[in-house]
PDB file of N, CA, C, O and CB in Angstrom:
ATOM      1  N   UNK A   1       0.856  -1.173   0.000  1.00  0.00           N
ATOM      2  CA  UNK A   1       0.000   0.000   0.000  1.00  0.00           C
ATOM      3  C   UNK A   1       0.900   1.234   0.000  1.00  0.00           C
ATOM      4  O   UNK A   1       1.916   1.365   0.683  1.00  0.00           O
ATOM      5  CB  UNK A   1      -0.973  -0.001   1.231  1.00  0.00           C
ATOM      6  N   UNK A   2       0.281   2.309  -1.043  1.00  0.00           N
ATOM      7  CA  UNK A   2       1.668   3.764  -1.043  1.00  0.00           C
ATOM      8  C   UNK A   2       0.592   4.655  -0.644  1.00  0.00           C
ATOM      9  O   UNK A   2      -0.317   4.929  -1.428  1.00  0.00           O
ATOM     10  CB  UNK A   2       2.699   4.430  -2.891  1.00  0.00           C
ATOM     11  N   UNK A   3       0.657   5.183   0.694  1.00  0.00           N
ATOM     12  CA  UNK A   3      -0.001   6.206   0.828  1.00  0.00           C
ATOM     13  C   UNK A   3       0.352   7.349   0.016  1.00  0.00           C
ATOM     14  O   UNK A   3       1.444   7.610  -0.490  1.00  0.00           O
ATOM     15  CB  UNK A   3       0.009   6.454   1.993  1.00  0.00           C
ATOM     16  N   UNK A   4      -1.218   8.279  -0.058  1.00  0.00           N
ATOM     17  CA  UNK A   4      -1.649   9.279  -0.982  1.00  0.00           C
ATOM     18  C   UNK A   4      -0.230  10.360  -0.815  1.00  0.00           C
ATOM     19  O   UNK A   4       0.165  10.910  -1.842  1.00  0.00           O
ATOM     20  CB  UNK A   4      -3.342   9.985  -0.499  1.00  0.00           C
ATOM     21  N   UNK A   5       0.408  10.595   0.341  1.00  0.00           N
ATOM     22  CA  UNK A   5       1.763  11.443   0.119  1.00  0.00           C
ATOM     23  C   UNK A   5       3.038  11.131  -0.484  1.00  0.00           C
ATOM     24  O   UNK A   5       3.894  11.964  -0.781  1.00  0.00           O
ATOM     25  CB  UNK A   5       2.182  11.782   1.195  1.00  0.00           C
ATOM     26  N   UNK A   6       3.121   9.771  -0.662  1.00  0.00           N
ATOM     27  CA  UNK A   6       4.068   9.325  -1.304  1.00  0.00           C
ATOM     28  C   UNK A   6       3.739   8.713  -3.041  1.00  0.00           C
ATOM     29  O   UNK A   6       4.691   8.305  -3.707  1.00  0.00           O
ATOM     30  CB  UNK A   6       4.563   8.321  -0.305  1.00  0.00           C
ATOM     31  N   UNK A   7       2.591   8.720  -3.509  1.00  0.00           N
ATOM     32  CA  UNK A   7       2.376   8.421  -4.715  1.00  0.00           C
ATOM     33  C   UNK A   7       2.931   9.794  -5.385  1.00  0.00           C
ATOM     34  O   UNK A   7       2.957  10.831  -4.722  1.00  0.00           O
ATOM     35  CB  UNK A   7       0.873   7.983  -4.962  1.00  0.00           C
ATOM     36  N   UNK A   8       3.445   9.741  -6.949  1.00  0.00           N
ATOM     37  CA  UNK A   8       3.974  10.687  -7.472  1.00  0.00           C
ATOM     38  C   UNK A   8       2.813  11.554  -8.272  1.00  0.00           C
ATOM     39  O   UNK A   8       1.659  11.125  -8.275  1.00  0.00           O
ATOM     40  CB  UNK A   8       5.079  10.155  -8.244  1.00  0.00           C
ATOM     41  N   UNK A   9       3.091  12.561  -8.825  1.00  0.00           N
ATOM     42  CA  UNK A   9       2.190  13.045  -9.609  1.00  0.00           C
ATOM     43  C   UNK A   9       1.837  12.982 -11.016  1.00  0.00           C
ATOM     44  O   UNK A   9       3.033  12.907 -11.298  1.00  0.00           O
ATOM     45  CB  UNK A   9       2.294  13.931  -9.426  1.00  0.00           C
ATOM     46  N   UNK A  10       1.444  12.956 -11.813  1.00  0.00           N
ATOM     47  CA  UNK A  10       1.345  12.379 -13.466  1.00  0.00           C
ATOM     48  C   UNK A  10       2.099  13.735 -14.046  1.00  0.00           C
ATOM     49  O   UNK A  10       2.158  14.953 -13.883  1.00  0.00           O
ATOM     50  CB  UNK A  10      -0.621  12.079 -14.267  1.00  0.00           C
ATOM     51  N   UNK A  11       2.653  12.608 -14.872  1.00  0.00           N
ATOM     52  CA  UNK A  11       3.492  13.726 -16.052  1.00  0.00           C
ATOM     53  C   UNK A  11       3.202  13.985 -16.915  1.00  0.00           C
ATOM     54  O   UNK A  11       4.035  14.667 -17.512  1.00  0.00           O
ATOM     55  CB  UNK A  11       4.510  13.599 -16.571  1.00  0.00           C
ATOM     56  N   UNK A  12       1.994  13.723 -17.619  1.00  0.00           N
ATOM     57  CA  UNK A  12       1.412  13.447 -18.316  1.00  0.00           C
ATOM     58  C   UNK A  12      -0.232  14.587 -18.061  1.00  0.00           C
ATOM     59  O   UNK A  12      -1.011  14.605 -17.107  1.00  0.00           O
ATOM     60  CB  UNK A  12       1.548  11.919 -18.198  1.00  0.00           C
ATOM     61  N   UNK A  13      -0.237  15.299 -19.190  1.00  0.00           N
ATOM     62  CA  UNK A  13      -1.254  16.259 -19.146  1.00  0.00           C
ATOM     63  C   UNK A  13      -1.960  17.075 -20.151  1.00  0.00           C
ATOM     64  O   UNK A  13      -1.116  17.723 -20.770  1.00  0.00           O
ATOM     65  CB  UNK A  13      -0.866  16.978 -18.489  1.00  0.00           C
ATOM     66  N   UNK A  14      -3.169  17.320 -20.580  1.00  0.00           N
ATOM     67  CA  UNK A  14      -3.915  17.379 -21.738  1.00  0.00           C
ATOM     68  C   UNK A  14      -3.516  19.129 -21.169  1.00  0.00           C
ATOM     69  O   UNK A  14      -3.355  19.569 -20.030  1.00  0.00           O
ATOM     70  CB  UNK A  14      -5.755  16.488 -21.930  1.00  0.00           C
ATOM     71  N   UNK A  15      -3.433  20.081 -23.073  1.00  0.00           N
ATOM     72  CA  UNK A  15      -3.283  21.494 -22.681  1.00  0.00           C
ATOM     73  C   UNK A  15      -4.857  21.800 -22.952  1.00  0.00           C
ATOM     74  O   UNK A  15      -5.568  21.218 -23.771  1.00  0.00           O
ATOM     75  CB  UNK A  15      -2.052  22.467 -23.634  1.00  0.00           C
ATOM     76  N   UNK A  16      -5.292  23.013 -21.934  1.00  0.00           N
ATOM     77  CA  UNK A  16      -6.169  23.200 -21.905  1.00  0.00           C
ATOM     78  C   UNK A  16      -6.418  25.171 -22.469  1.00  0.00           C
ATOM     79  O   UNK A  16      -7.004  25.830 -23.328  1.00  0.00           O
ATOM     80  CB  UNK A  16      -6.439  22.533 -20.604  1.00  0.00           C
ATOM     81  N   UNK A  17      -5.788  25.297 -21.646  1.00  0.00           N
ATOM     82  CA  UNK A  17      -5.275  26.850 -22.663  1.00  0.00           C
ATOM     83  C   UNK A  17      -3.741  26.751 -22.793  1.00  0.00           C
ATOM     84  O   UNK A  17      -3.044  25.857 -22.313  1.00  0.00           O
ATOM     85  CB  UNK A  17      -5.635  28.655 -21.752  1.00  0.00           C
ATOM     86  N   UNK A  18      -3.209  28.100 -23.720  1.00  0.00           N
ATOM     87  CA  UNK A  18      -2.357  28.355 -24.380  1.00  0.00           C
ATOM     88  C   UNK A  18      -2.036  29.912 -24.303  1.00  0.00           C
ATOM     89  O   UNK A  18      -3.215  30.261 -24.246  1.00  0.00           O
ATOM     90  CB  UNK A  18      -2.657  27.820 -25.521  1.00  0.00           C
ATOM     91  N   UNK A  19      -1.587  30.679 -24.275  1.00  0.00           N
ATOM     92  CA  UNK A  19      -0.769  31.957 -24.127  1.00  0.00           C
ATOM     93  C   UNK A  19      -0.717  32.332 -25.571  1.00  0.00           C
ATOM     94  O   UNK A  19      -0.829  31.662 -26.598  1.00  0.00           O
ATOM     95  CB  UNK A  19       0.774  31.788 -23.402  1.00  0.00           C
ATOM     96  N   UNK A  20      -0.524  33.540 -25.358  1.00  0.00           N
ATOM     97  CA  UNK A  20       0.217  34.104 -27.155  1.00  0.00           C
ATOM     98  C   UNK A  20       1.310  33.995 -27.551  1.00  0.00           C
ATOM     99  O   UNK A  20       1.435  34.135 -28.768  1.00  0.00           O
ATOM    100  CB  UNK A  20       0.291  35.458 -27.555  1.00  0.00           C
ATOM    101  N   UNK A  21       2.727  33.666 -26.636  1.00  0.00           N
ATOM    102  CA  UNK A  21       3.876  33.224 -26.625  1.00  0.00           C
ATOM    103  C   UNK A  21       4.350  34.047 -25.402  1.00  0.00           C
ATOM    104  O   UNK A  21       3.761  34.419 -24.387  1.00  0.00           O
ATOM    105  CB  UNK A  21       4.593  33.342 -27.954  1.00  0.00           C
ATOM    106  N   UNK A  22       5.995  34.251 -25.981  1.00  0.00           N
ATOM    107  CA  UNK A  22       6.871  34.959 -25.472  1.00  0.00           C
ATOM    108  C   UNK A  22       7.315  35.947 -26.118  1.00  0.00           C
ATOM    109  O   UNK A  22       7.241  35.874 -27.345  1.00  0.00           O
ATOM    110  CB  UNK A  22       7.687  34.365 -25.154  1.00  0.00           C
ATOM    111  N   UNK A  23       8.041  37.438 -25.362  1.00  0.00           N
ATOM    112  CA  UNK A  23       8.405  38.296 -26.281  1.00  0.00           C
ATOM    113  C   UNK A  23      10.123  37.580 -26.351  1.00  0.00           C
ATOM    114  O   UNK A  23      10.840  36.937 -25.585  1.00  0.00           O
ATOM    115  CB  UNK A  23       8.101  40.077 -25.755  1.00  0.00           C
ATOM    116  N   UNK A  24      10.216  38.110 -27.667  1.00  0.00           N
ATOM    117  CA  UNK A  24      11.883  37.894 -27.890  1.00  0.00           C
ATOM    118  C   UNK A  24      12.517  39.192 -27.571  1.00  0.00           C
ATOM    119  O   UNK A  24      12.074  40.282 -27.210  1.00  0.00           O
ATOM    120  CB  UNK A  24      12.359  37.462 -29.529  1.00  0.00           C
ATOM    121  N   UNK A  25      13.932  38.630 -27.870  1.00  0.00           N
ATOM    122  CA  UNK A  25      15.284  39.900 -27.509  1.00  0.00           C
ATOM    123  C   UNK A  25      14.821  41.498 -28.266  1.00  0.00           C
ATOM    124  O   UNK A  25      14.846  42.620 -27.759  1.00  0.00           O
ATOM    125  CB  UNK A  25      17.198  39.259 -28.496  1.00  0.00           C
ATOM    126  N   UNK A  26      14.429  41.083 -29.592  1.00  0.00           N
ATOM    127  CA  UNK A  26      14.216  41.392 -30.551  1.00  0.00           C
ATOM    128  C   UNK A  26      12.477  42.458 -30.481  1.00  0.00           C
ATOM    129  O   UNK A  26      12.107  43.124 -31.447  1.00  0.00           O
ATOM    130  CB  UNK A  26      14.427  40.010 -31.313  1.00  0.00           C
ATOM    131  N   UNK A  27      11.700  42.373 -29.195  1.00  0.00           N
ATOM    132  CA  UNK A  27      10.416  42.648 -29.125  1.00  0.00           C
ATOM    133  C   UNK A  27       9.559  42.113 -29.809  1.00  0.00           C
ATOM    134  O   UNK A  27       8.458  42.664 -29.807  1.00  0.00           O
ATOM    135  CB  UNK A  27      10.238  43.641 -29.252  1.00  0.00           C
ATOM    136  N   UNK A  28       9.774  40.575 -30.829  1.00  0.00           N
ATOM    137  CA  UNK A  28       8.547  40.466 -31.643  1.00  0.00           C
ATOM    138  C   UNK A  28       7.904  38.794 -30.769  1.00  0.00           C
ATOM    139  O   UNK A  28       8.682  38.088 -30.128  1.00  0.00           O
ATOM    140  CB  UNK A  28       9.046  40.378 -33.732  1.00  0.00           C
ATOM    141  N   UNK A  29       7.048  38.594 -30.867  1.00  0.00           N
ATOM    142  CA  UNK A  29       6.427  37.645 -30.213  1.00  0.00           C
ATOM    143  C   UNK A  29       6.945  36.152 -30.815  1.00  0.00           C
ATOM    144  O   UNK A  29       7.157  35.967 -32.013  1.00  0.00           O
ATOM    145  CB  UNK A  29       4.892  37.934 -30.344  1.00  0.00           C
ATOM    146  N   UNK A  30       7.097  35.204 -29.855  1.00  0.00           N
ATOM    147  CA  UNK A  30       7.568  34.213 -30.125  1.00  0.00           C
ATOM    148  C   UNK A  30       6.156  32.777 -30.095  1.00  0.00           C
ATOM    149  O   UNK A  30       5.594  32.505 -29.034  1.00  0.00           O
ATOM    150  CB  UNK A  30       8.842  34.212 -29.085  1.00  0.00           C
ATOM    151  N   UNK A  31       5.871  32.176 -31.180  1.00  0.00           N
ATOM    152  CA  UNK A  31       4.881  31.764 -31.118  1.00  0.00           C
ATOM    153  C   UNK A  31       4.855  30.536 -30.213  1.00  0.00           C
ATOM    154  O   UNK A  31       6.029  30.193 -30.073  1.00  0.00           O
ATOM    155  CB  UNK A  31       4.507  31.672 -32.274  1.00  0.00           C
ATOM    156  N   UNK A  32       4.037  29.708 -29.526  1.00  0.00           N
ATOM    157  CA  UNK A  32       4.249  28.825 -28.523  1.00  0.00           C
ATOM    158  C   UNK A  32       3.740  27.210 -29.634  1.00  0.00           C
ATOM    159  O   UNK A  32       2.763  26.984 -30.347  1.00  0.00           O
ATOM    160  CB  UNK A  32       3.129  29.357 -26.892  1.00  0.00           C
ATOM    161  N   UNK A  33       4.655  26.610 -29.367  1.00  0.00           N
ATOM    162  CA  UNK A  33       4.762  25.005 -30.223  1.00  0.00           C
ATOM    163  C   UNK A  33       3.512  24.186 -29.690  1.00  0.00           C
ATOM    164  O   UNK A  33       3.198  23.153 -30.281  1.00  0.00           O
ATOM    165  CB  UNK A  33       6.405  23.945 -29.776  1.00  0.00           C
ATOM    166  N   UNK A  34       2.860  24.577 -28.697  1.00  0.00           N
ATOM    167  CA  UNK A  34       1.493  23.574 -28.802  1.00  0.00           C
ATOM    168  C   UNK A  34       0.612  24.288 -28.910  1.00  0.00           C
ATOM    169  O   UNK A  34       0.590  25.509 -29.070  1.00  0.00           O
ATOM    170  CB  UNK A  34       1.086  22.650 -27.719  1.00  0.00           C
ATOM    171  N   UNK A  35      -0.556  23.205 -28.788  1.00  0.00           N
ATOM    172  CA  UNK A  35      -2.000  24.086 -28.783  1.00  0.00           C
ATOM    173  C   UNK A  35      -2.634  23.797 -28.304  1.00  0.00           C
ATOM    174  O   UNK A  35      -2.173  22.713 -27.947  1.00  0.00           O
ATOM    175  CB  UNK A  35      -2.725  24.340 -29.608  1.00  0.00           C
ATOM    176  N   UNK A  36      -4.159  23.926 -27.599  1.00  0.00           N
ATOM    177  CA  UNK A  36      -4.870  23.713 -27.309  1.00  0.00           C
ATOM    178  C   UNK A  36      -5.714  21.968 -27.671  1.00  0.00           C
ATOM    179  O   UNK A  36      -6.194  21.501 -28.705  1.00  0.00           O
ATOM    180  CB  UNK A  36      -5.158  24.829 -27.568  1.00  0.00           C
ATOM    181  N   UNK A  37      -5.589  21.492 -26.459  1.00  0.00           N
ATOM    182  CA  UNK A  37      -5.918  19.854 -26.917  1.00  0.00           C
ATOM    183  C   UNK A  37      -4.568  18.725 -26.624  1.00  0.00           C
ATOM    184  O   UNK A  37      -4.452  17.523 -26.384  1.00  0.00           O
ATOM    185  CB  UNK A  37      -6.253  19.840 -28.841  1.00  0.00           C
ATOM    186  N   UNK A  38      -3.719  19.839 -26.793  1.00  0.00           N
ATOM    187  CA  UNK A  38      -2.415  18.769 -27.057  1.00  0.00           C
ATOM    188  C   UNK A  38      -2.420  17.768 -25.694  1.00  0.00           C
ATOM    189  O   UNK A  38      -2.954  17.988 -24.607  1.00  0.00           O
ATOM    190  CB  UNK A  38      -0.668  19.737 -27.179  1.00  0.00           C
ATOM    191  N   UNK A  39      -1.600  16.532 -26.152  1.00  0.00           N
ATOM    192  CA  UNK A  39      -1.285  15.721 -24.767  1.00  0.00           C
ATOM    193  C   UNK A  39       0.391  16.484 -24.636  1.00  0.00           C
ATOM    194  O   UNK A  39       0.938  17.213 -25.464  1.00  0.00           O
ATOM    195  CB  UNK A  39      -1.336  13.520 -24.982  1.00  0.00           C
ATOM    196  N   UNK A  40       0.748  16.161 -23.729  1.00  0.00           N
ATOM    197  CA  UNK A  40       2.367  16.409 -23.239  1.00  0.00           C
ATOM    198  C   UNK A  40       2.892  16.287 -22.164  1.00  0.00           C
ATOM    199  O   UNK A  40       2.224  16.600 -21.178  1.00  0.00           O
ATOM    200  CB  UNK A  40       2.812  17.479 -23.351  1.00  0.00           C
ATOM    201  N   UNK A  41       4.141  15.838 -22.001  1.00  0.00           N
ATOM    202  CA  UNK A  41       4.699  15.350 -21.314  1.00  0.00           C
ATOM    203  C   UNK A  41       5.549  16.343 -20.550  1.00  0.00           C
ATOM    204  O   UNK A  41       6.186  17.225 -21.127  1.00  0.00           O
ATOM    205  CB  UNK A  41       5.171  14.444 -21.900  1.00  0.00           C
ATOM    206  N   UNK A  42       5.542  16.188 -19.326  1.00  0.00           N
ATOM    207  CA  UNK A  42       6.353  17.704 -18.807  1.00  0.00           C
ATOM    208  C   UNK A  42       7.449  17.237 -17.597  1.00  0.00           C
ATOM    209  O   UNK A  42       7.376  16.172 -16.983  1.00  0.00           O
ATOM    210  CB  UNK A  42       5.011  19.059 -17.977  1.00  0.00           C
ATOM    211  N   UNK A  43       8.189  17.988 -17.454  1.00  0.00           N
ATOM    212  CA  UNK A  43       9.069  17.559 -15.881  1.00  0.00           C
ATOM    213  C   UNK A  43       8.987  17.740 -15.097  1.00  0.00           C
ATOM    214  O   UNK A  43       8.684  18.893 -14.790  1.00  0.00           O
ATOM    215  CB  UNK A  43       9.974  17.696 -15.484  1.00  0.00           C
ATOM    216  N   UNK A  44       9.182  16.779 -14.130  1.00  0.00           N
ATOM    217  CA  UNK A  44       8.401  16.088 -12.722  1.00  0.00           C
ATOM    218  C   UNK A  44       7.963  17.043 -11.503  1.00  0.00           C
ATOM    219  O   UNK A  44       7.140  16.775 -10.628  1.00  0.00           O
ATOM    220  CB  UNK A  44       9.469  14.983 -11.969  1.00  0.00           C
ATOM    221  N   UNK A  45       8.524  17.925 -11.620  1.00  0.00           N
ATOM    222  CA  UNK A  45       8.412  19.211 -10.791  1.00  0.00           C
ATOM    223  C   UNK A  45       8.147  20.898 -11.435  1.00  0.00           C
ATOM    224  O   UNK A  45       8.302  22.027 -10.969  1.00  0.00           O
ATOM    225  CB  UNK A  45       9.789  19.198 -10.061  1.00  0.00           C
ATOM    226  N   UNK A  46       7.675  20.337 -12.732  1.00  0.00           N
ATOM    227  CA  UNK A  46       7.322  21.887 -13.792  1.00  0.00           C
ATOM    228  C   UNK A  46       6.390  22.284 -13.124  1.00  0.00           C
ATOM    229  O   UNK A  46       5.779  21.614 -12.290  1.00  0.00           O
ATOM    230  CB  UNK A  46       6.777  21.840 -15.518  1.00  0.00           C
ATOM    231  N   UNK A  47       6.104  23.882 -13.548  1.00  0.00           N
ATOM    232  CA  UNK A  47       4.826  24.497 -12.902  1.00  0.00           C
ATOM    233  C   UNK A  47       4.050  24.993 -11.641  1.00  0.00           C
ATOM    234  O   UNK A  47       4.477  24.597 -10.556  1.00  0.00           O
ATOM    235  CB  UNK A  47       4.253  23.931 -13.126  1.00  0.00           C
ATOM    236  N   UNK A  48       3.277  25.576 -11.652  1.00  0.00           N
ATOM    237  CA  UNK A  48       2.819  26.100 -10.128  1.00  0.00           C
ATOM    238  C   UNK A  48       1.222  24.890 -10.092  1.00  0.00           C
ATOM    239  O   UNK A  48       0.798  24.595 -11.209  1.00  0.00           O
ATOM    240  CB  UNK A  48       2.336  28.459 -10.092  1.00  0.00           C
ATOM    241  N   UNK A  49       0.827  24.575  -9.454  1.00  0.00           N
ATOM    242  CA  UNK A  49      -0.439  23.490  -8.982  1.00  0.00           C
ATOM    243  C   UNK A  49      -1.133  24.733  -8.966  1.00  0.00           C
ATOM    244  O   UNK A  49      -0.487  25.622  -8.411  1.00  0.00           O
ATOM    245  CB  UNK A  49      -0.431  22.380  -7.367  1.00  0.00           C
ATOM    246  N   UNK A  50      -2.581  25.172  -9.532  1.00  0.00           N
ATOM    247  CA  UNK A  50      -3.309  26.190  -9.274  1.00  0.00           C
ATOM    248  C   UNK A  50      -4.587  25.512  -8.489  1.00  0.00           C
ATOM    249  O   UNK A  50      -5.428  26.178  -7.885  1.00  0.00           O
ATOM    250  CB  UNK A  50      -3.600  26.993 -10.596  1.00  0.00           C
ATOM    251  N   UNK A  51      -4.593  24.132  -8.592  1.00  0.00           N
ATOM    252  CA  UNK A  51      -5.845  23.303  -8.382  1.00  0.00           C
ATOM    253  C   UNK A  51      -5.540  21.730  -8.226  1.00  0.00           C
ATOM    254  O   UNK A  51      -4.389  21.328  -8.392  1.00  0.00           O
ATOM    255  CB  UNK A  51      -6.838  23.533  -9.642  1.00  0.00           C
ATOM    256  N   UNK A  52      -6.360  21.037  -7.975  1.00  0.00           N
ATOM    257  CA  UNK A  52      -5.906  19.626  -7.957  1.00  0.00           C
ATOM    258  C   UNK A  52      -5.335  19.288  -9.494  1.00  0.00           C
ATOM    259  O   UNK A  52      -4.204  18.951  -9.845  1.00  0.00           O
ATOM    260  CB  UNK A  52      -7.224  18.595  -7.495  1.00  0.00           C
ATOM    261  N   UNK A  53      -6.367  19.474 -10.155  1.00  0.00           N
ATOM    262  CA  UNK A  53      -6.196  19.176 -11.020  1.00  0.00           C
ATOM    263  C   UNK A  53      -5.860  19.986 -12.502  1.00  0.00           C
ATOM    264  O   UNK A  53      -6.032  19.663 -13.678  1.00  0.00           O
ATOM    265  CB  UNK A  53      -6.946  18.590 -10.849  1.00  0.00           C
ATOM    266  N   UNK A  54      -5.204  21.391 -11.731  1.00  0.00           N
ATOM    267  CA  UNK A  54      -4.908  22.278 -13.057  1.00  0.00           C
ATOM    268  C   UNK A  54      -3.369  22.948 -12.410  1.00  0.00           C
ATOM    269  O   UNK A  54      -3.250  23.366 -11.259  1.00  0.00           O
ATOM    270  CB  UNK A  54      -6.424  23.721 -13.478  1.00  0.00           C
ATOM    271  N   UNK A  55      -2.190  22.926 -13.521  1.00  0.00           N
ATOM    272  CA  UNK A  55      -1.015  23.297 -13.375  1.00  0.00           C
ATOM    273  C   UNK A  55      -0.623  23.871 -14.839  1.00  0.00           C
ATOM    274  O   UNK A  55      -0.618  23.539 -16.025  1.00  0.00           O
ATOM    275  CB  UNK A  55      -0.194  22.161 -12.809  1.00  0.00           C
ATOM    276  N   UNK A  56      -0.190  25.313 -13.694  1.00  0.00           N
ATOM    277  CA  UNK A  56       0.149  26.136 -15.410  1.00  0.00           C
ATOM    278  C   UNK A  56       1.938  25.726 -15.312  1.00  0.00           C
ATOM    279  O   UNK A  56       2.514  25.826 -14.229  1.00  0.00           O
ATOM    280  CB  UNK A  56      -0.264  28.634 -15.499  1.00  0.00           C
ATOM    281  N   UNK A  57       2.523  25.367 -16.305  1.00  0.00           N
ATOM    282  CA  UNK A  57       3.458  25.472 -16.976  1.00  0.00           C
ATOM    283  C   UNK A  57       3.927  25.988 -17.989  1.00  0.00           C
ATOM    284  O   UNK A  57       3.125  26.336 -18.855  1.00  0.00           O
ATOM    285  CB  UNK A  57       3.595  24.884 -17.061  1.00  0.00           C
ATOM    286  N   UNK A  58       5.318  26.197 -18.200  1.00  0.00           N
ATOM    287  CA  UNK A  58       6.192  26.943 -18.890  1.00  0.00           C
ATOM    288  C   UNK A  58       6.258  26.167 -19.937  1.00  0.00           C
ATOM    289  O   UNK A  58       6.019  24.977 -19.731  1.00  0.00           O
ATOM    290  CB  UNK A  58       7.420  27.280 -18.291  1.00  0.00           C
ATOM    291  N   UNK A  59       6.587  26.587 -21.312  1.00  0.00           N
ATOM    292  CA  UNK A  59       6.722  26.149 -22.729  1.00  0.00           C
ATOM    293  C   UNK A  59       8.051  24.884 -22.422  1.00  0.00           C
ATOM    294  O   UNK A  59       7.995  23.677 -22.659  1.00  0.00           O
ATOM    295  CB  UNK A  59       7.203  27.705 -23.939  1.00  0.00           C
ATOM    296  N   UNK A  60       9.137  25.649 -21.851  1.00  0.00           N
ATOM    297  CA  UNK A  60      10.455  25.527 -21.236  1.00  0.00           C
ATOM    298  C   UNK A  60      10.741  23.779 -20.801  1.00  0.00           C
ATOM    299  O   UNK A  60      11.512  22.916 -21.222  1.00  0.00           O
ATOM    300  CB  UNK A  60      10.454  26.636 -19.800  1.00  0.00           C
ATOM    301  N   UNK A  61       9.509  23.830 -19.578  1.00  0.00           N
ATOM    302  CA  UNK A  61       9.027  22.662 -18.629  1.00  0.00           C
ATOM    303  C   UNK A  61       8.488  21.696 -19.848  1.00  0.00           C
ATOM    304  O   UNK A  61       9.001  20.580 -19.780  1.00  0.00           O
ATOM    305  CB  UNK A  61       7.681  23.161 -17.335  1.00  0.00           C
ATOM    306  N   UNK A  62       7.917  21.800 -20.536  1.00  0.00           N
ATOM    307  CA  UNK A  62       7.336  20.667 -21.082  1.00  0.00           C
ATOM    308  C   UNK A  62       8.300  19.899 -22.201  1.00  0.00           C
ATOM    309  O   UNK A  62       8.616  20.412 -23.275  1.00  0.00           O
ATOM    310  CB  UNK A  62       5.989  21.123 -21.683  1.00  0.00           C
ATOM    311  N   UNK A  63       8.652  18.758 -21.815  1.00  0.00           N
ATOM    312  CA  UNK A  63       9.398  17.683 -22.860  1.00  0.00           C
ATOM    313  C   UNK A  63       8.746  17.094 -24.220  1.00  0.00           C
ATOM    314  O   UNK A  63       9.448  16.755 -25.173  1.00  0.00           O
ATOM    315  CB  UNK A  63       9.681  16.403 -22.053  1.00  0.00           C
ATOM    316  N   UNK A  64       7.806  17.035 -24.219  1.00  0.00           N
ATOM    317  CA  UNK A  64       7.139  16.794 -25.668  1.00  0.00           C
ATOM    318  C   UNK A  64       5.568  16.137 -25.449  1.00  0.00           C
ATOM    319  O   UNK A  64       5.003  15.504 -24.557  1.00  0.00           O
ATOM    320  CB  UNK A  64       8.195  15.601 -26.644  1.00  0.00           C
ATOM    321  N   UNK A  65       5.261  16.586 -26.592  1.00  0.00           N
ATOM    322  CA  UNK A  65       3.935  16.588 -27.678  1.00  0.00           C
ATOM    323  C   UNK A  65       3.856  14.493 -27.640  1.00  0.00           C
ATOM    324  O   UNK A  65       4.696  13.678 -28.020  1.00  0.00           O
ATOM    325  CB  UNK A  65       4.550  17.643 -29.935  1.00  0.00           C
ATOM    326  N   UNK A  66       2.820  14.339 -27.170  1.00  0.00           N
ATOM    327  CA  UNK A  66       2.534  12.733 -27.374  1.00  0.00           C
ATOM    328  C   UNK A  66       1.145  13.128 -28.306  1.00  0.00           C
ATOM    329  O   UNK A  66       0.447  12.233 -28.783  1.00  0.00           O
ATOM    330  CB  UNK A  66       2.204  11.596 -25.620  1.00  0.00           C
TER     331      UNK A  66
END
C-alpha cells in the first residue's frame, strides 16, 4: 500500500489553454509550439499546482507533444 503522500504526480497532461507566446530579444512575439488539446509530457516538478487538477506550466518545462 503507497499512501496518498508518497504516490507521485502524473506527467502526463492534456493542454487546456495556451498563451500568445513569449516576447523575444528582438520585441517580436515568439509563437508557442502547442495548442490547445495537445497531450504532453512535462518535468516532474514543472509548474505552479493552481488546483488539484490544473497546473500552469512553462513552454520551457514541457518535454514533448505525445
Amino acid at each position: 500500500i503507497i499512501p496518498d503522500a508518497a504516490k507521485e504526480k502524473s506527467q502526463i497532461g492534456e493542454v487546456i489553454a495556451v498563451g500568445p507566446g513569449r516576447i523575444g530579444h528582438d520585441g517580436n512575439t515568439i509563437p508557442v509550439a502547442i495548442k490547445k488539446g495537445d497531450n504532453v509530457l512535462f518535468s516532474k516538478y514543472a509548474g505552479t499546482e493552481v488546483d488539484k487538477d490544473l497546473l500552469i506550466v512553462r513552454e520551457d518545462d514541457i518535454l514533448g507533444i505525445l
